[in-house]
Structure formats: structure tokens, C-alpha cells
Backbone as numpy.savetxt, mean C-alpha at the origin, in Angstrom:
# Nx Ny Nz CAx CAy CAz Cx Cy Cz
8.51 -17.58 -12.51 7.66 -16.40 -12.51 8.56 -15.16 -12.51
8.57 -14.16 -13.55 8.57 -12.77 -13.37 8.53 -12.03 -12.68
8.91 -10.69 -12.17 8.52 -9.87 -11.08 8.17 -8.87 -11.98
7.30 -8.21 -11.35 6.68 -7.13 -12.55 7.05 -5.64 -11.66
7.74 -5.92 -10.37 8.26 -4.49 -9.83 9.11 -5.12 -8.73
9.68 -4.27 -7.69 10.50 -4.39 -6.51 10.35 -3.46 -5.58
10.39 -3.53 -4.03 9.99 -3.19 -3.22 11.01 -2.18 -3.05
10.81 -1.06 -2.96 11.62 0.29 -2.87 11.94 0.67 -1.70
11.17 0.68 -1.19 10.87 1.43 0.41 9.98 0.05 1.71
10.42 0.38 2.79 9.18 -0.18 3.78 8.95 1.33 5.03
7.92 1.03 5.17 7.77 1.89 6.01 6.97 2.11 7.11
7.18 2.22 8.64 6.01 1.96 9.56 5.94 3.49 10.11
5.05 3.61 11.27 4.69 4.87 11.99 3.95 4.09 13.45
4.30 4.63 14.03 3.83 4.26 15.73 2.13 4.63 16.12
2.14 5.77 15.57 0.77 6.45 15.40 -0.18 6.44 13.80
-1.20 6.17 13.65 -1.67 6.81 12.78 -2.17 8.05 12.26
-2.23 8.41 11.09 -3.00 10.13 10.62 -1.41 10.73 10.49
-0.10 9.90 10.41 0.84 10.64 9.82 1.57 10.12 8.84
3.01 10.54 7.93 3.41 10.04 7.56 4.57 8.85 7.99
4.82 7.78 7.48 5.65 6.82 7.84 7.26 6.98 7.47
7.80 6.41 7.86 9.12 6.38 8.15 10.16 5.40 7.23
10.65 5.12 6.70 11.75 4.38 5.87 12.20 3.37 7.21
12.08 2.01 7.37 13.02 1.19 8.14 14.63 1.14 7.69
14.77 1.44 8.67 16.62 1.79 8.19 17.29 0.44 8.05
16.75 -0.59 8.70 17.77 -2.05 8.52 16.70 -2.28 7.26
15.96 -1.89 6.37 15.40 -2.56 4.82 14.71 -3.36 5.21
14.11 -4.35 6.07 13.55 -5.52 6.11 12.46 -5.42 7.55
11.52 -5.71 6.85 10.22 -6.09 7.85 9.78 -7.61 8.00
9.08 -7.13 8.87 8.37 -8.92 9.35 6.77 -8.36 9.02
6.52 -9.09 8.16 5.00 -9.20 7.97 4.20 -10.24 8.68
2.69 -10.05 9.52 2.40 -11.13 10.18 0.56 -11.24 9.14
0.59 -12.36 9.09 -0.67 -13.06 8.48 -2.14 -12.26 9.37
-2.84 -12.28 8.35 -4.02 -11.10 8.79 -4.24 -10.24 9.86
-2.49 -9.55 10.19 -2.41 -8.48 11.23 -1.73 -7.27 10.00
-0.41 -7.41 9.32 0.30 -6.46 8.51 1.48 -6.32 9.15
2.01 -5.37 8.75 4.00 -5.20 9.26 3.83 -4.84 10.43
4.89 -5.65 11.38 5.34 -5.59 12.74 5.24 -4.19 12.99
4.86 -3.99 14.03 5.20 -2.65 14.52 4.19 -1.42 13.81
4.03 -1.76 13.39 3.13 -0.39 12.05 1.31 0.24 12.60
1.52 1.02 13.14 0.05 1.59 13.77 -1.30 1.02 12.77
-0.91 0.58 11.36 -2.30 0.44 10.58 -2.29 -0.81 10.76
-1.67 -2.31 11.59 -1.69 -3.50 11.27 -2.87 -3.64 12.30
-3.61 -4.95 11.79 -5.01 -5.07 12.89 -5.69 -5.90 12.08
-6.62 -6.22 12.43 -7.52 -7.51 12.26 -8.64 -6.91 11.15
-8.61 -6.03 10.20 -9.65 -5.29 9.25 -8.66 -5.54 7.86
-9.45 -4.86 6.55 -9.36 -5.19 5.20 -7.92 -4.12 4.75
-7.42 -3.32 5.37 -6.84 -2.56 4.95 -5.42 -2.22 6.41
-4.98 -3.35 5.79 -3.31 -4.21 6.90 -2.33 -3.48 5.85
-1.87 -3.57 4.95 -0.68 -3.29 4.33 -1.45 -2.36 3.23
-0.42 -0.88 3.06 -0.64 -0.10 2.16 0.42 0.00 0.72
0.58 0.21 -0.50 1.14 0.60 -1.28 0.90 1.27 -1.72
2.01 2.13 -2.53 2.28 2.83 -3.38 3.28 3.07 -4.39
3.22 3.20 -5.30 4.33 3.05 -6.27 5.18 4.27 -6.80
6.36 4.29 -6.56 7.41 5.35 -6.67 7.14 6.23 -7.53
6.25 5.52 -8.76 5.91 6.86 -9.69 4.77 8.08 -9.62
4.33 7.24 -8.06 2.88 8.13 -7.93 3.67 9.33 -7.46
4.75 8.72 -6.14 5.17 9.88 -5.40 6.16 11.11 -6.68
6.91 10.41 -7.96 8.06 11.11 -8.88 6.87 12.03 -9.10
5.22 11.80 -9.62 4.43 12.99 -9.89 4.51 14.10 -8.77
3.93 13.94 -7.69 3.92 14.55 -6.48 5.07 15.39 -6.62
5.97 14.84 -6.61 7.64 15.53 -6.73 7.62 16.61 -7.77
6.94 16.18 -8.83 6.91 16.74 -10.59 5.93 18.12 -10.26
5.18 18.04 -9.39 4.45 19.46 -9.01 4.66 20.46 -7.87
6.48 19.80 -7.13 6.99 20.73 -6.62 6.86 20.29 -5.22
6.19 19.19 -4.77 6.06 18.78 -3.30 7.66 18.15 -3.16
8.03 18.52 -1.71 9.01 18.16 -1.67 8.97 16.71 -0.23
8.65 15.40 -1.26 8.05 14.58 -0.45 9.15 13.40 -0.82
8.67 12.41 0.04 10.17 10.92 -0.27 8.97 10.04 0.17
9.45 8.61 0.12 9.41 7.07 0.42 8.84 7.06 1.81
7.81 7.10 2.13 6.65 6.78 3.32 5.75 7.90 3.35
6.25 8.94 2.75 5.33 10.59 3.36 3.77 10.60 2.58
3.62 9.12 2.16 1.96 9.13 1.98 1.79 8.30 3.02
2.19 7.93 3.52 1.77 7.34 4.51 1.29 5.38 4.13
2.13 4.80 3.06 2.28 3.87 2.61 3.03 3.50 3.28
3.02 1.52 3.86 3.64 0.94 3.93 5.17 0.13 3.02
4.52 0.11 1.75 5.20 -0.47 0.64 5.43 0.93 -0.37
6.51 0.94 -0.39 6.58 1.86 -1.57 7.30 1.10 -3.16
6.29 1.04 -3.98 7.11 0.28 -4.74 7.66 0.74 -6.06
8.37 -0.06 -6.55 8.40 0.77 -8.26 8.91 -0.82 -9.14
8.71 0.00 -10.13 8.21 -0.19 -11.69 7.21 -1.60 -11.92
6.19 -1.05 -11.30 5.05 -1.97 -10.84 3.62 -1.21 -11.48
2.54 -1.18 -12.29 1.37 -0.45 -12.45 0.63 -0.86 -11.49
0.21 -0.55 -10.24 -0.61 -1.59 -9.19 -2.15 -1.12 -9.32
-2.24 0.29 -10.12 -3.46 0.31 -10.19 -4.20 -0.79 -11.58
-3.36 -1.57 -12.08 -3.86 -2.41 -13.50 -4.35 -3.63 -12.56
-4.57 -4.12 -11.44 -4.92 -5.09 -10.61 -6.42 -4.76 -10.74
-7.21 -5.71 -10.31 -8.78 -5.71 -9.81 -8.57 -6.12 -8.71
-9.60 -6.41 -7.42 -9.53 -6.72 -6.18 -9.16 -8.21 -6.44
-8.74 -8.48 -5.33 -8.73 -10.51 -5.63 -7.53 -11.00 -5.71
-6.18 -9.92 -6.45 -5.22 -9.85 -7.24 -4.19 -10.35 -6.01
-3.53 -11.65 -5.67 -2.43 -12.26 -5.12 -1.06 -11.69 -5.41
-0.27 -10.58 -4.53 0.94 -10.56 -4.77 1.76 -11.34 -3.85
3.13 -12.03 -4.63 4.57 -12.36 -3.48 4.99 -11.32 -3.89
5.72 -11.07 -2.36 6.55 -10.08 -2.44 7.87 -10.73 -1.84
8.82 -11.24 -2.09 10.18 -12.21 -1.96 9.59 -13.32 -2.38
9.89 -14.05 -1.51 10.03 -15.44 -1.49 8.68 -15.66 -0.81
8.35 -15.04 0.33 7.32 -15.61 1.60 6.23 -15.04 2.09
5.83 -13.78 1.53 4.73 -13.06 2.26 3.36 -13.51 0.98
2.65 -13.78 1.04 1.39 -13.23 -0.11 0.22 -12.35 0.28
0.26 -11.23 -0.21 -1.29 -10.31 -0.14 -1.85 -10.47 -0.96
-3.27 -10.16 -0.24 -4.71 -9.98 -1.33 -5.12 -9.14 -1.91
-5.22 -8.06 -2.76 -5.66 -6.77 -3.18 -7.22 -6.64 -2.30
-6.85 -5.96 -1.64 -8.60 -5.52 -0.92 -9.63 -4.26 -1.26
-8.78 -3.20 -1.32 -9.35 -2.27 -1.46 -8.54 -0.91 -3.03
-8.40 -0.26 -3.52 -8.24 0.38 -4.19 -8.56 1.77 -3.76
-7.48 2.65 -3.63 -8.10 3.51 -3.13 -8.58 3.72 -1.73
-8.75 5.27 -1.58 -9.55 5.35 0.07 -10.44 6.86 -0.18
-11.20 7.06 1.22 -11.94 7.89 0.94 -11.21 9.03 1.92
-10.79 9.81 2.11 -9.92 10.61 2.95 -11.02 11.38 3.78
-11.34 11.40 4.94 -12.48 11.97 5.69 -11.34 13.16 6.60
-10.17 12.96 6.87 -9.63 14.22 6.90 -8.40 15.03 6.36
-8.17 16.12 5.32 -7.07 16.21 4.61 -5.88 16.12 5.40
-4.93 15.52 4.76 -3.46 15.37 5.24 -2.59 16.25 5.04
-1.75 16.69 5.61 -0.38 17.55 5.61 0.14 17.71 4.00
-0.17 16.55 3.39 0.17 16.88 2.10 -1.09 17.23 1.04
-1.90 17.23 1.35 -2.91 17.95 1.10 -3.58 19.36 1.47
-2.70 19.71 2.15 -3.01 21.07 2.43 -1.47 22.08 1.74
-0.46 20.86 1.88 0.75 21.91 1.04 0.60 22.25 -0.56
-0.37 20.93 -1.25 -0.29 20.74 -2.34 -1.32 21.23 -3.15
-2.78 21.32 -1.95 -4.25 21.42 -2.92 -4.86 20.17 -3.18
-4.23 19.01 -2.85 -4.31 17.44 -3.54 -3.39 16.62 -2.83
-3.80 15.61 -2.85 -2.99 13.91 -2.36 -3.28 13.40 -3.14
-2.48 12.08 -3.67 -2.61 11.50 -4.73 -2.66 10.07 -3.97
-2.66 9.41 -2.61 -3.11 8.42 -2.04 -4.70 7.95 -2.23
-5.07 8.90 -1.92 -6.54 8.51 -2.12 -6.79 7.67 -3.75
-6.23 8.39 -4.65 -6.62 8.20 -6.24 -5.59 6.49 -6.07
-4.44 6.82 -6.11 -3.50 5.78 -6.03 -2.87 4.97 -5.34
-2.77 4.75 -3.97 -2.59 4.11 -3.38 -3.70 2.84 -2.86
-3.20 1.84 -2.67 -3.88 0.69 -2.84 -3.67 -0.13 -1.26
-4.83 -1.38 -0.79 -4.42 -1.65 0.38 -4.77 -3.33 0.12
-4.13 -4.02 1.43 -4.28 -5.81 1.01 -3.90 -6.33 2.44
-4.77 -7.29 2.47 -5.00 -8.01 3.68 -3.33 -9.30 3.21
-2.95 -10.01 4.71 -1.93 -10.21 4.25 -2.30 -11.68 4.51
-2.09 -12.57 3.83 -2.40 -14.70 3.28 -1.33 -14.97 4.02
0.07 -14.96 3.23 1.08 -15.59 4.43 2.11 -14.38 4.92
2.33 -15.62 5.90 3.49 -13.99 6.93 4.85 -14.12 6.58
5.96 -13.67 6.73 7.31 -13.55 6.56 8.07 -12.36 6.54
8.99 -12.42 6.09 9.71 -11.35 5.71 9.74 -11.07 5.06
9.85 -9.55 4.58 10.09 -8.13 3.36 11.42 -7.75 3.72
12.11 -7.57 2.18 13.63 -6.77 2.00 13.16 -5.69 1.40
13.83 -4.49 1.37 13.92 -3.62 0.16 14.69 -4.23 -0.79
14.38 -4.33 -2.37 14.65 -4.64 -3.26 14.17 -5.83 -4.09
13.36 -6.51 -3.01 12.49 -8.08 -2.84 11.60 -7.96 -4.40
11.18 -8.68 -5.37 10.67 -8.56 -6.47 9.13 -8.69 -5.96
7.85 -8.19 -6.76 6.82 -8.48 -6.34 6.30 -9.49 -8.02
5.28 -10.17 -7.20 5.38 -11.55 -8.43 3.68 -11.64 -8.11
2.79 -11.62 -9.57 1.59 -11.91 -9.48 1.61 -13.42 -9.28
0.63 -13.82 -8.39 0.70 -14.91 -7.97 -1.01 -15.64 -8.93
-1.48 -14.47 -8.92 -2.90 -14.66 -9.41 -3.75 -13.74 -9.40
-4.27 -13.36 -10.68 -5.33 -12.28 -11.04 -6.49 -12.03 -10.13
-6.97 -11.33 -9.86 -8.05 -11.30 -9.22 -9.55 -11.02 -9.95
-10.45 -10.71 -9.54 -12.24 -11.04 -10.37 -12.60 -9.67 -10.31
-12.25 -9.00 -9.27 -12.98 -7.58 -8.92 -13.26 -7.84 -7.69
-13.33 -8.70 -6.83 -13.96 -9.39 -5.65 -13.01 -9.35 -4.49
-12.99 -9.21 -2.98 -12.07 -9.46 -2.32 -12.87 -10.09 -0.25
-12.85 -11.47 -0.35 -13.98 -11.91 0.61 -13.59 -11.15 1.96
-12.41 -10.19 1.93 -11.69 -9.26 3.12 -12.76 -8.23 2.95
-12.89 -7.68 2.13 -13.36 -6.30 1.82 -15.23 -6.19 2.27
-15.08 -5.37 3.00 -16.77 -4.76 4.21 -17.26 -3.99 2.20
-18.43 -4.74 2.57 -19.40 -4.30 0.84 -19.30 -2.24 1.67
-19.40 -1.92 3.13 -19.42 -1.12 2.75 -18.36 0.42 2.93
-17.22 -0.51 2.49 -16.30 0.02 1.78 -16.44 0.60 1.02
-16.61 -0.65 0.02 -17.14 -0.31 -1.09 -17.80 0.55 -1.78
-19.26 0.45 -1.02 -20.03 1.76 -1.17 -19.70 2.93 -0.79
-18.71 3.42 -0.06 -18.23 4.82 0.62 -17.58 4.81 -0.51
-16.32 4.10 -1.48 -15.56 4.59 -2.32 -16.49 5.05 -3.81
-17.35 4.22 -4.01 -18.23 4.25 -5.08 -19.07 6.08 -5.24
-19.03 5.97 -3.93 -19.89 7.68 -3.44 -19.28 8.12 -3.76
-18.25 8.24 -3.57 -16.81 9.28 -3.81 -16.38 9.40 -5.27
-16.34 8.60 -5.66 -16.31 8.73 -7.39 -17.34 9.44 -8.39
């Protein structure tokens, strides 16, 4: 199997409602339907591990924000990956040992963020993506991410009314 991107960044935060932090030793422990050790968003709901892909943040950058690798507040920062070309359902490895589920797409932002008030806009909401986590292990920076299996549009993690809050929003 192929890797269709590589893990750029990891990143946790103690608290939530801020931005996350770069792990300086590169490597996390992911735990099975909790999310990365240590990380204020891990918990027993549809939206355990966040991504984002390096090119969302190079735009961000491209309109003058002067932002890096966690400051959306993503867990995974990845690159040369399209993660919005997934449907829900969508199985990634990320090394050798972790597998997530694509759960959700997107979020509905109920209060603007720090980078939404510097910018006029966040581009998390539009692009950043979230996934309940199948097996646990370890994450490197640089680790390849590998479709394991397409998904339907469907994700049996995902509250229908999620769903419907993001659907409103569109």
C-alpha cells in the first residue's frame, strides 16, 4: 500500500478553546476510542483526533496570518494528503499501528477563535476534519498515512445530530 501523505506535525494542549502545541520528542501514543495521550480533546465522543493538512495552514499563511503546525488547534497536521476527498467511513493508518475512522468533516464554530478574529476567517471549520480512533499505538512525525478503506458517507461514531448542526451551517 501507498501513502498518499505524512504526518507533519503532532500536537496536544492541556486545555481546550486554544491552540495546540508541536510535541517536541515527534511521537505520540494514540489510545483506541479515547485519542492522543495527554490532549484535552481525547474522550469517549465522535471527534478524538483532529486534522489538518499543511496546505490549509500555507493558505492561512498566503493571506498574511502569521500561524505554524497546531495553531488551528489540530491534532495531526498533515501534508501532501487531500483529506477533504474522503467521505465519512474513510479508514486511515497512520505508521504501522494506529487506524482512524473519518467521523465528522468539518465543525460548526459556536465561538470565534483567536485566529478568527486576527484574520476575519478560520479555515478549520471549512477544512479541518475529525476521527474516532479503531486501533491504538504510536504516531511519529513523518509516519506515512495509508487508506486502509474508502468510506460510504456514513460513520456508526457520528451523533445524526452532528450532522444536522453541520448541514444548518452550510
Amino acid at each position: 500500500m501507498e501513502a498518499v501523505g505524512h504526518v507533519r506535525s503532532l500536537n496536544v494542549s492541556k486545555r481546550k478553546g486554544g491552540r495546540k502545541t508541536p510535541v517536541a520528542e515527534g511521537v505520540v501514543q494514540v489510545v483506541a476510542q479515547q485519542g492522543l495521550a495527554h490532549d484535552a480533546h481525547a474522550g469517549d465522543w465522535h471527534r478524538q483526533v483532529s486534522l489538518l493538512a499543511w496546505e490549509s495552514v500555507q493558505k492561512a499563511q498566503a493571506m498574511g496570518l502569521n500561524v505554524k503546525e497546531g495553531d488551528f488547534a489540530e491534532n495531526i497536521t498533515t501534508e501532501g494528503v487531500d483529506l477533504l476527498q474522503f467521505p465519512l467511513g474513510t479508514r486511515l493508518r497512520i505508521g504501522n499501528q494506529v487506524l482512524l475512522e473519518l467521523s465528522q468533516i468539518g465543525k460548526v464554530c459556536h465561538t470565534k477563535c483567536a485566529i478568527y478574529h486576527l484574520a476575519g476567517d478560520c479555515i478549520f471549520p471549512r477544512e479541518g476534519v475529525f476521527f474516532v480512533v479503531l486501533e491504538s499505538g504510536e504516531i511519529r512525525v513523518g509516519d506515512g498515512i495509508y487508506v486502509e478503506k474508502l468510506g460510504e458517507g456514513v460513520c456508526a461514531f457520528t451523533p445524526q445530530e452532528a450532522l444536522d448542526e453541520l448541514a444548518a451551517q452550510r
